[in-house]
C-alpha positions in Angstrom: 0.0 0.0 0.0 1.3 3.2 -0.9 1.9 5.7 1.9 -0.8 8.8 2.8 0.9 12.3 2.2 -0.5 14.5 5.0 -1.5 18.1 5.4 -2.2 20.1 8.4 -4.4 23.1 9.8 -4.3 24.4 13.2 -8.1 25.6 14.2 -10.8 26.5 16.5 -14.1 26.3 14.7 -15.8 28.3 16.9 -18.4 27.6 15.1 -17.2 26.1 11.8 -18.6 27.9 9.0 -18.5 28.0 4.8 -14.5 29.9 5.1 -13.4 26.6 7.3 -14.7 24.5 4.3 -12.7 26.7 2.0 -10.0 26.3 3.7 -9.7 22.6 4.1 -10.4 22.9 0.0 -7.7 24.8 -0.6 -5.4 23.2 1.6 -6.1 19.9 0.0 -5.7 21.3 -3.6 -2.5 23.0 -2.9 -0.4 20.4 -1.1 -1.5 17.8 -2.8 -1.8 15.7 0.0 -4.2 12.4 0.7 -5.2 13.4 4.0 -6.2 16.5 5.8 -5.1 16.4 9.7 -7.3 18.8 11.4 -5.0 19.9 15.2 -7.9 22.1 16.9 -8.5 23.5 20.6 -10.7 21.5 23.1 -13.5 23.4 24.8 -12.0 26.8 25.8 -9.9 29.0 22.7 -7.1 30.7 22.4 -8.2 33.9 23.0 -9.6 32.5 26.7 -12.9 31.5 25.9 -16.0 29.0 25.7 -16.5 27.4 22.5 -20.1 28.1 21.6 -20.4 24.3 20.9 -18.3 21.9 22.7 -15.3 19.8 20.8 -17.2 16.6 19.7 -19.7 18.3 18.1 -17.3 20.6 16.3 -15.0 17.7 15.4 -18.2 15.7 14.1 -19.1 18.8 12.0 -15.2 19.2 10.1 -15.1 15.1 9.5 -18.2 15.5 7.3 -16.6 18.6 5.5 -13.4 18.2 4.6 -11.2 16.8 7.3 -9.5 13.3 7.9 -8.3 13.3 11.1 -9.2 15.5 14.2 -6.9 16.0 17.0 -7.6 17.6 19.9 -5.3 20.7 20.9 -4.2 20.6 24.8 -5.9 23.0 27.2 -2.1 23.8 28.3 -1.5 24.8 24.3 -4.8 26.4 23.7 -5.7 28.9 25.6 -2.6 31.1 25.5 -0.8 33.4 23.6 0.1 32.8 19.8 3.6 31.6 20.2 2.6 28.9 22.7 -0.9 28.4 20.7 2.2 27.7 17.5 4.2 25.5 19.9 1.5 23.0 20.0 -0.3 22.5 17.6 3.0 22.4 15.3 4.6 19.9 17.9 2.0 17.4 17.5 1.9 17.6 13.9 5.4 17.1 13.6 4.7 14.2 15.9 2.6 12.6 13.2 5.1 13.3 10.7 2.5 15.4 8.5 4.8 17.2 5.4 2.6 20.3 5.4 0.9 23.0 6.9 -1.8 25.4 5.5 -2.8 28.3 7.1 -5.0 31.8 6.9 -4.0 35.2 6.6 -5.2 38.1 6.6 -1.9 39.7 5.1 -2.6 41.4 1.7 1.4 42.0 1.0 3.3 38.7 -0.4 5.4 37.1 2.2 7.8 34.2 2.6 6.9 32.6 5.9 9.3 29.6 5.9 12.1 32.7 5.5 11.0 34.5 7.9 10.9 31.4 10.4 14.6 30.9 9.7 15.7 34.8 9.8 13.7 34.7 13.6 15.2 31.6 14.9 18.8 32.8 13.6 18.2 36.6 15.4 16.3 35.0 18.2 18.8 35.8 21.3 18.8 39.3 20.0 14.9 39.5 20.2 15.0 38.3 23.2 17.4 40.2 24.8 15.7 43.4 23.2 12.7 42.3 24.5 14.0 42.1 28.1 15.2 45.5 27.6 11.5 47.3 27.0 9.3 44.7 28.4 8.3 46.9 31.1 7.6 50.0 29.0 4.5 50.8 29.6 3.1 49.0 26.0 1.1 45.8 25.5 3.2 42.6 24.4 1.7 43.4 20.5 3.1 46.7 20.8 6.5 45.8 21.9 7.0 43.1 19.2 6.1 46.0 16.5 8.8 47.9 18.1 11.0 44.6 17.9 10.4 43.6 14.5 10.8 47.0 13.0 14.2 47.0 14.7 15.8 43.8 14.1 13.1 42.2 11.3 12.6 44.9 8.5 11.9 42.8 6.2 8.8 41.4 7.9 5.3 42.9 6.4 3.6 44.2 10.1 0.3 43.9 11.0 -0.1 43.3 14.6 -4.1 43.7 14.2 -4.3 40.5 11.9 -4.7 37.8 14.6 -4.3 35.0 11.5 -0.8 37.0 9.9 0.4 37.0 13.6 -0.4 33.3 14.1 0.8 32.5 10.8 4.5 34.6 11.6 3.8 31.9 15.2 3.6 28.5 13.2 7.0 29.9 11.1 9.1 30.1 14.3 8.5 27.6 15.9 8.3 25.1 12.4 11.9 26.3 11.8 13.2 25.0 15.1 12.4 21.5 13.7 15.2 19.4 11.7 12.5 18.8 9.0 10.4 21.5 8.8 7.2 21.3 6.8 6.2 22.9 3.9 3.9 26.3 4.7 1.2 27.0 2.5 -0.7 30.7 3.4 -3.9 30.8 2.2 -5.5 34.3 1.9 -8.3 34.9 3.9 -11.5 35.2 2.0 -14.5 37.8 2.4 -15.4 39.2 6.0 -12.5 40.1 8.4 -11.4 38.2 11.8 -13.5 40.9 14.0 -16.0 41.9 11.1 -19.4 41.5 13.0 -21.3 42.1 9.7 -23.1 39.0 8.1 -22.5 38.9 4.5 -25.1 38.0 1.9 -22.5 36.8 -0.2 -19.4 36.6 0.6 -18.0 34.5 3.8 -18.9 35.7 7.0 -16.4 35.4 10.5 -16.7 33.5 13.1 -17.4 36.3 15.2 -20.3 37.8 13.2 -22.3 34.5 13.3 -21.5 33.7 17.2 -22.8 37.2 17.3 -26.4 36.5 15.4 -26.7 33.0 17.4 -26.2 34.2 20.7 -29.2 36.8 20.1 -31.2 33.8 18.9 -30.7 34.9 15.5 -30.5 31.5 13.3 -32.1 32.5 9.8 -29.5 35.3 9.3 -26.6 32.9 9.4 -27.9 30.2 7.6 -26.2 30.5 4.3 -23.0 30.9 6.3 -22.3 27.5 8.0 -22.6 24.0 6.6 -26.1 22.0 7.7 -24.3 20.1 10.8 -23.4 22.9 12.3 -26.3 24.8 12.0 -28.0 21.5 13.4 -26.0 21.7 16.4 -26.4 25.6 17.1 -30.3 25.0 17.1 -30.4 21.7 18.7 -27.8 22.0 21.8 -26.6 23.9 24.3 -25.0 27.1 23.8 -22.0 28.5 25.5 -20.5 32.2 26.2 -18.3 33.8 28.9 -22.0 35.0 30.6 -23.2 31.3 31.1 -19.8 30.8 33.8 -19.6 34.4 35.2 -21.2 33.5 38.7 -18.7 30.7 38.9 -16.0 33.2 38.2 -17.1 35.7 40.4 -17.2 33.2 43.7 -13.8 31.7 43.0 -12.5 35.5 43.0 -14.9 36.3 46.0 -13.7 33.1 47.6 -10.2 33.3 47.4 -7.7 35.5 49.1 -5.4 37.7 47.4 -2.6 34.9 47.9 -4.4 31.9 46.7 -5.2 34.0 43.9 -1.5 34.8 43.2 -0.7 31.3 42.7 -2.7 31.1 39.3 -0.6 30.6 36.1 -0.2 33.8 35.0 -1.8 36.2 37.4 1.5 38.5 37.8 2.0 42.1 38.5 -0.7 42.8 41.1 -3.2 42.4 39.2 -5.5 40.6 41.8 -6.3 43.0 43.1 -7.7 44.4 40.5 -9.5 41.5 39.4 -11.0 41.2 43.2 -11.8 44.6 43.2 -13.3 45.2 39.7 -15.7 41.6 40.5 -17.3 43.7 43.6 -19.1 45.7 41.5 -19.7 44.4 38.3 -23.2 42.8 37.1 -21.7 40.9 34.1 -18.9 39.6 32.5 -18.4 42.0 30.3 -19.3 44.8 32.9 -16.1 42.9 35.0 -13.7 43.1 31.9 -14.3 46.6 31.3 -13.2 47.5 35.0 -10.5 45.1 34.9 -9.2 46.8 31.1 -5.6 48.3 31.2 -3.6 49.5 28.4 -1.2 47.0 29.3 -4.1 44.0 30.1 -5.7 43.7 26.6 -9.3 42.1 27.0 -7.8 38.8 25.4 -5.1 38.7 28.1 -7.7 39.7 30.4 -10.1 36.4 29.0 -7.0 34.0 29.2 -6.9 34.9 33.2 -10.1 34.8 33.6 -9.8 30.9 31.9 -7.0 29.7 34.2 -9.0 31.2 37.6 -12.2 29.3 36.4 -10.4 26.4 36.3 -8.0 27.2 38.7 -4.9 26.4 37.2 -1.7 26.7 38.4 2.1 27.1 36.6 2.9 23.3 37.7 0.1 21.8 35.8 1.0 23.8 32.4 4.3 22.8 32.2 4.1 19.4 33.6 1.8 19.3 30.5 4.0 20.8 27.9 6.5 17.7 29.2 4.0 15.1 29.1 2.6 16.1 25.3 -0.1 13.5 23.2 -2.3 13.1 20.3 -6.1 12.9 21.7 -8.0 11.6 18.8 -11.3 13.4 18.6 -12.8 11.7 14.9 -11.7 10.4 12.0 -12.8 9.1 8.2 -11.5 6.2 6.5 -8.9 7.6 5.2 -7.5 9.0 8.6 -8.1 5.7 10.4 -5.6 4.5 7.5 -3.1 7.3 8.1 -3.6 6.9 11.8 -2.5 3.1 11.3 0.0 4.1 9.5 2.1 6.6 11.3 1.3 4.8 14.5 4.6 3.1 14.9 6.1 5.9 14.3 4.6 8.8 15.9 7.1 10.3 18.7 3.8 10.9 21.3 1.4 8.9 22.6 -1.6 8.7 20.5 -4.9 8.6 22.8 -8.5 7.3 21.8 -9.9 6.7 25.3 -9.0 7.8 28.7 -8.3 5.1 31.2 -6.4 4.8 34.5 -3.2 4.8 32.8 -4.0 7.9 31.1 -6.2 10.3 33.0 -3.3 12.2 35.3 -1.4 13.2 32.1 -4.6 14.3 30.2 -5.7 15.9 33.5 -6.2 19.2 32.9 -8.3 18.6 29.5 -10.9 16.5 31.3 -11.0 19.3 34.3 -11.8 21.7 30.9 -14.6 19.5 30.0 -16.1 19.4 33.3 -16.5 22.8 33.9 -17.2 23.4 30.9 -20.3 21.1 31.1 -21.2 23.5 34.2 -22.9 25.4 32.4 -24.8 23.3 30.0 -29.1 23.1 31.3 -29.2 19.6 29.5 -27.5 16.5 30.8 -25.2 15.2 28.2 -22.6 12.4 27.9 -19.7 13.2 29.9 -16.7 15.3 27.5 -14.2 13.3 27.9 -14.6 9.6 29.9 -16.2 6.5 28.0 -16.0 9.1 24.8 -14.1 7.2 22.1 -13.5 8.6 18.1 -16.2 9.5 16.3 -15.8 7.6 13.2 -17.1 8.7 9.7 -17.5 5.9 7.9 -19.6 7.9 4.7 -20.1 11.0 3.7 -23.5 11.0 6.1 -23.2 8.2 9.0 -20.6 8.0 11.9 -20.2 5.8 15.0 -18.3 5.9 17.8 -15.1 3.7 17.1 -14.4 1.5 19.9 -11.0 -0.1 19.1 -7.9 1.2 17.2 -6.9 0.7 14.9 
């Protein structure tokens, strides 16, 4: 049998919507490749939020549109800046020996990524060291990596207000680190913007514009936007925002003291009291993030805090996860139970269909994710992550759940 040749994306699909399916169409056509490895965040995002619709369902709905093979991306890689965001989901499909990686971007100019990946990694000590230099200057993190870049990088087309360029630039460093770096593949981004909270008639419509409609209960204005499954799931299930978990939020703040709250990962700088403060007298979540808003603390930051004190995570637990790195197999087709056969003999972490004994302390903090996550939900539904196995796609319109691998 001849070997698979496998492309990857890194995604959230929060929800997943007509520009995801262009994507995966694109990055099939360009690389070439017989199967599509889909690396994507668990039930809280990168920019430290709820998914609207939990990981299964969103896994189910990109295995019936395009996708091979969905792997979950770790809590301790997903909900965090875009370097460590990079870090993970280009470890694990390095791990899985996939030859390419296609991506988004909202960059207009032509740019070499895999060139720029190099040029970083070769200037990196000087970046850093500049960057220990200004770090306490007053500016945000984006804002001092302008300052950085233009410097030290002047090559580099800038646009720090693109979330996919600057994840894109991410996914170059660290893919240059490796010994065999894969091939990058930008795709330019197609219709609305990232933040564009318009609904087009026409052309594709952001993530954040339909969240926006469904959340007011608005579900005919969207409908051209997203394939059938997930509109299916955004009518027929539970829906999830930052609102749904802001009483839980508010008593762990109101319940801790100012030094139990220092010991979350990444509360730094005072900024407790702030947080315990601003909770006092806010009615909402998005009444608290206002008051809690700094120049310095952008309202992603901000959202990435709130994340770890929901689920009270501390610095151990992060890193002890970046040690103890797997693949969590979320769904496959056919063809990516075949690529999954095949690269598993050879695939430097642990791949993971089902949590057991053996399993559940290193994948810890992901079923912690699901259960509070699951707080929120009015309907009982099957547990996130125990006695869950792969959904399997076995057509183009039935699944089951696979119960043995491979």
């Amino acid at each position: 049998m001849m070997r698979l040749t496998s492309c990857g994306v890194i995604v959230e699909y929060n929800p997943f919507h007509n520009g995801h399916i262009y994507h995966l169409k694109e990055a099939r056509k360009k690389s070439e490749a017989d199967v599509l490895v889909a690396v994507m965040s668990g039930n809280f995002l990168q920019r430290g939020e709820p998914a609207i619709i939990d990981k299964w369902q969103r896994a189910e709905t990109a295995l019936h549109n395009g996708a091979d093979l969905v792997i979950e991306l770790p809590f301790a890689y997903a909900v965090q800046s875009a370097d460590y965001f990079a870090k993970g989901g280009v470890k694990l499909l390095h791990s899985l020996n996939v030859e390419s990686l296609c991506f988004g971007t909202d960059l207009t100019q032509s740019m070499d990524y895999e060139l720029f990946g190099q040029t970083y990694v070769e200037k990196e000590k000087l970046i850093n060291q500049r960057y220990q230099e200004i770090k306490n200057n007053g500016q945000s993190y984006p804002q001092q990596m302008t300052q950085i870049y233009r410097e030290l990088l002047q090559q580099v087309p800038l646009d720090f207000s693109s979330p996919n360029h600057i994840l894109g630039m991410a996914y170059a460093k660290e893919n240059a680190r490796y010994a065999n770096p894969m091939s990058l593949i930008p795709i330019t981004r197609q219709g609305s913007g990232y933040h564009d909270e318009t609904i087009k008639s026409q052309e594709f419509s952001s993530a954040t514009a339909i969240r926006q409609r469904v959340l007011e209960k608005d579900m005919t204005s969207i409908s051209h936007t997203v394939p059938s499954e997930t509109r299916d799931f955004l009518e027929n299930t539970d829906l999830h925002s930052w609102e749904d978990y802001w009483p839980l939020l508010k008593y762990h703040l109101l319940n801790h003291s100012f030094e139990e709250l220092s010991d979350t990962y990444q509360l730094s700088e005072g900024i407790e009291y702030r947080l315990k403060e601003s909770v006092k007298k806010a009615a909402s979540f998005s009444d608290f993030m206002s008051l809690v808003k700094t120049k310095r603390y952008t309202w992603t930051r901000l959202q990435r805090l709130a994340t770890y004190l929901l689920l009270n995570v501390r610095e151990k637990e992060i890193h002890d996860a970046w040690q103890n790195s797997y693949l969590r197999v979320l769904g496959f087709t056919e063809k990516g139970r075949q690529f999954l056969n095949q690269e598993k003999n050879h695939a430097t972490l642990p791949i993971v269909t089902k949590i057991d004994q053996k399993n559940e302390k290193q994948l810890s903090l992901d079923i912690r994710a699901g259960q509070i996550y699951q707080l929120a939900q009015q309907h009982q539904h099957k547990e996130q992550d125990y006695y869950r196995s792969p959904i399997y796609l076995k057509g183009e319109t039935s699944y089951e759940s696979y119960t043995s691998y491979p």
